[in-house]
C-alpha positions, 0 to 999 in steps of 0.5 A: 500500500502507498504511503506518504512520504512528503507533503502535500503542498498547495502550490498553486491557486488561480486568481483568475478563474478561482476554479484550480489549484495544485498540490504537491506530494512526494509518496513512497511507491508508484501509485495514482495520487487523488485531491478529493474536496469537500465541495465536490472538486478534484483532481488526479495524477499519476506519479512520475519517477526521479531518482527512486523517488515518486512524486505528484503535481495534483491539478485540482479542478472544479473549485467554487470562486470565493469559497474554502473547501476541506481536502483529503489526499488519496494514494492508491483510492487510500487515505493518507492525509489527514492523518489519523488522530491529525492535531491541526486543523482540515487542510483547505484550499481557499479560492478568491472571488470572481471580480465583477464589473468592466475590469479585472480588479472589479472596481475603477480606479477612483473606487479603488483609491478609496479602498482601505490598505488595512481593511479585509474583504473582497479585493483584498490580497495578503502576502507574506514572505521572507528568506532564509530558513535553516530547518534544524530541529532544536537540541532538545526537539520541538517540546522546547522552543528555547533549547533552538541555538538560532531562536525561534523558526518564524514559519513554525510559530506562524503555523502554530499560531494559524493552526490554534486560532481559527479565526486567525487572518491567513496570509493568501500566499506565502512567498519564500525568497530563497534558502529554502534548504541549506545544501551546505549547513547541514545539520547534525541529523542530516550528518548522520544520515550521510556518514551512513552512506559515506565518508565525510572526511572526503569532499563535500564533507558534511555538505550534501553530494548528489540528489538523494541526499538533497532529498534529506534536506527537503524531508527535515523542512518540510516534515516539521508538523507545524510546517507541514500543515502551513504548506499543505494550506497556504499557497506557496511561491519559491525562488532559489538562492545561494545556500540551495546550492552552495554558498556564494553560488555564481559570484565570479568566473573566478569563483566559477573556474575554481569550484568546478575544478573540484571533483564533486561540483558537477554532481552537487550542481547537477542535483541541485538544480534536479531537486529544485525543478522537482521540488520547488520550480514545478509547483510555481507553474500554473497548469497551462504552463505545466500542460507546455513544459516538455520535460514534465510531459517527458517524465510522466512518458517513462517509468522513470524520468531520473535521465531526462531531469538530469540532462534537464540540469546539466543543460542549465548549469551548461547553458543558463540561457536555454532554462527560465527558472523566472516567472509572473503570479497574478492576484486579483490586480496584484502581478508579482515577478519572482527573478532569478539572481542567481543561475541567470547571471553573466559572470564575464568581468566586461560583461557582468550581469545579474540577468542575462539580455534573454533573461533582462528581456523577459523582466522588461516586458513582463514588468511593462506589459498591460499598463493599468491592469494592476495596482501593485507591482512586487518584483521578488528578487533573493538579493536586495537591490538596495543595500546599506550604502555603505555595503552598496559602495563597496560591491561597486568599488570591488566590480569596478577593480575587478574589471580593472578600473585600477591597473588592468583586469589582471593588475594587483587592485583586480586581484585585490577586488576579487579576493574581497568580493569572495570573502565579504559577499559582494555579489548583489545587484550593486556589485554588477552595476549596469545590471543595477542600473538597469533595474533602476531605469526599468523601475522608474519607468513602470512606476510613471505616467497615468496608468502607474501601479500605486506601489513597485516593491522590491521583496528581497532576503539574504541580508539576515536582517529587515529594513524598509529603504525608499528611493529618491530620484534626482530632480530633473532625472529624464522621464522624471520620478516616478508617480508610484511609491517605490520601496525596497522590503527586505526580510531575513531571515526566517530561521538562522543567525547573524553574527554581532559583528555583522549586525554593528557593520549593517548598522555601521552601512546606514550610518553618516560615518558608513556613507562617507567611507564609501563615497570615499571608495566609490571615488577610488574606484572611478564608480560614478554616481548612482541613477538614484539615492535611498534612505532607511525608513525603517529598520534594521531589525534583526531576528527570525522574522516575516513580513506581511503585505496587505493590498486592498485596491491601490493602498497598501500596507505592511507588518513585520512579526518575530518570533519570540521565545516565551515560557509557553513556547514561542510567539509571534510580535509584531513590531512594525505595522504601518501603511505604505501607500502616500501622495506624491512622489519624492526627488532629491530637492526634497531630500538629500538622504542616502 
């Protein structure tokens, strides 16, 4: 008899025609996974074969618009979810209304505008998100939360809350921005399940190797029981960042050269990239996009697809430009962009670029097409664009020797700027400047003119720390500033650490003292001066941490919750909640903050 050995997941709820979602599940053995629902809907798969392991996409049909409906998973026509004896509440999957009236959003504009960013309802789109989640268990297991070396898991304590309170308000869908597992932190039970099956003395050591032991690190995430009930209820969107593959991934072509010298990068590449298409990118598809992907028809053609995903992933680490792990969600008049800064990059020192031209191509046109068909754009990118200045500067004044601003691509300062770049991180968007600049331009240009979004929201992880940063385009800038609120949301991380030194030089970045310090290295490195200059409105905040965007018509507004260690357990606080959504746009002769 099958049974289930992850999951389920609901990835993936249509805004459109409110009608299907699907659902993801890992089972033990071949067999036909069901979705049957309360309500009548429902939907079925057979399972498809990577690796000796087994896996569904459940596309759901048939759901009624505005409604929540109870489902059961089916292996086989048996039941194995719920669970007996589940102490959570039903797995449900909740559908939003069909909008009346001439457009989409069911309101004009003017009625819109009126609408409150604070208040619930029709029309209404919640979005949380953060990065960063290191998985393992506390010392002392899940009965004491205080017994965690890193605190609290956020996205624990916000199942816990969700699951005990029924009339909690859910978010609508969760946005995780990379590191969803660790490939190359691993914990100590991880450790000991690979010392079973090799020696850690040899390379990668105690990191991962090959897809089986990927396969690990999903298991310790995503069976966490309070966990496990959140994903299988609330709708997720993922994007890959560094630590799912290794730390640093794709900084250089130095870093590049060196790394896939060793013996077992093409392995660990390799199954990085199958597990993430397995375990994370195809649940970001709808189900039309799914119905076109050759490779998921191509997996589900043969009793075992583990040598076409292979070729799949070594083709994309091969050829960044023949694979978009990229892709647009809409909700109701909300259009979110989740970007790729990380596999799609030119790491050519005089052609460096976070996105490749196909790839900056396809950000442009979706981020330009149908102008006044949304109210909020959210472009979720792993790294911030932007970062404390000072920490900015530095990643420019390092590209800049590394392309030989200072005594030639292979003169001393390059060298200087490569061995910084590697040991300090310097590898977001400032570090690849005209790739920063272009997002720049891109942004000011969407958030212009009448049919502007009320919001361009840069949602962004990585840091292991939170802060609000907004803007300030220059007077007279051509095109002029745009008539949207722009911001940087940056929340990390979900569960992990940050050193106390690295906290104090965060701090030390948005600091009078930082700004002049790199003023100062952007003029040793001959950087120029920025398209734009942003301040810190809020922030920085550290700890295990999420936010959480309410949209209601063209307003909007944000909270920001940690988890906090308790003698009753861990608990949720909310120490930012604020709307985000004002008049006019600002330009540098209103302020000169950076």
């Amino acid at each position: 008899m099958a049974g289930l050995r992850l999951g389920p997941l609901l990835r993936y709820v249509d805004w459109e025609t409110a009608s299907t979602a699907t659902v993801w599940v890992e089972a033990d053995r071949p067999c036909t996974a069901v979705i049957r629902c309360a309500d009548g809907a429902s939907g079925s798969s057979r399972t498809f074969a990577v690796a000796g392991h087994h896996y569904a996409l459940v596309v759901v049909t048939g759901l009624t618009p505005g409604s929540t409906t109870a489902y059961e998973v089916l292996l086989d026509e048996h039941r194995v979810w719920p669970p007996e004896n589940h102490r959570f509440p039903a797995s449900t999957i909740t559908t939003p209304p069909i909008p009346t009236g001439g457009d989409k959003g069911g309101e004009g504009r003017e009625e819109r505008e009126e609408g409150n960013g604070e208040a619930g309802g029709p029309g209404t789109v919640r979005i949380a998100f953060g990065s960063c989640r290191w998985a393992a268990p506390p010392a002392g297991g899940h009965a004491s939360v205080r017994s965690d070396p890193v605190g609290p898991d956020a996205l624990d304590t916000l199942a816990a809350r969700l699951a005990a309170d029924p009339d909690a308000v859910r978010p609508d869908v969760l946005l995780l921005l990379g590191d969803q597992v660790y490939a190359d932190e691993t914990s100590q039970a991880t450790r000991r399940r690979l010392a079973a099956r090799r020696d850690l003395d040899e390379p990668p050591g105690a990191e991962v190797a090959d897809y089986d032991e990927y396969t690990c690190l999903y298991d310790e995430s995503w069976r966490d029981p309070e966990v496990r009930w959140l994903l299988s209820t609330v709708p997720s969107c993922m994007i890959f960042d560094d630590h799912d593959v290794i730390d640093d991934w794709n900084t250089s072509a130095a870093w590049l050269t060196e790394i896939r010298s060793t013996p077992w990068w093409h392995e660990r590449i390799v199954s990085g990239l199958m597990s993430y298409w397995v375990y994370q990118h195809l649940g970001n598809l709808s189900p039309a996009e799914l119905a076109a992907d050759p490779l998921y028809a191509a997996v589900h053609a043969t009793p075992d697809g583990t040598e076409q995903v292979r070729r799949f992933a070594a083709g994309a680490d091969a050829d960044p430009t023949g694979t978009r792990w990229s892709y647009r969600r809409v909700f109701g008049r909300v259009r979110l962009l989740m970007v790729d800064s990380r596999a799609a990059r030119v790491l050519d020192e005089q052609r460096r670029a976070m996105l490749h031209p196909q790839e900056a191509r396809w950000l442009r046109e979706e981020a330009l097409s149908g102008p006044g068909s949304f109210d909020h754009l959210l472009i979720g990118t792993s790294l911030p664009w932007l970062l404390p200045p000072l920490v900015h500067d530095g990643e420019q004044w390092s590209a800049a020797l590394c392309r030989g601003e200072r005594g030639g691509p292979d003169g001393r300062w390059a060298r200087v700027g490569e061995y910084l770049r590697q040991r300090s991180d310097l590898e977001h968007w400032a570090a690849f400047p005209d790739s920063f600049g272009q997002l720049t331009e891109l942004i000011r240009e969407v958030g212009s003119g009448p049919d502007a979004p009320a919001t361009v929201c840069v949602l962004s992880g990585d840091v292991h720390h939170a802060y609000i940063a907004e803007p300030i385009w220059p007077a007279g800038v051509p095109g002029g500033a745009p008539d949207a609120r722009v911001l940087q949301l940056t929340c990390s991380p979900v569960h992990n650490s940050i050193p106390g030194p690295l906290k104090a030089a965060f701090r030390f970045g948005w600091s009078r003292a930082g700004r002049r310090l790199g003023r100062l290295l952007a003029r040793h490195g001959r950087t120029g001066t920025p398209p734009v200059r942003w301040d810190k409105t809020d922030g920085p905040w550290f700890g295990n941490q999420l936010m959480t965007l309410t949209l209601h018509g063209r307003k909007a507004a944000l909270s920001l919750v940690q988890a906090k260690s308790r003698r009753t357990g861990a608990q949720l606080q909310t120490v930012f909640d604020r709307s985000l959504t004002h008049d006019g746009p600002s330009t540098f002769s209103q302020s000169t903050k950076r």
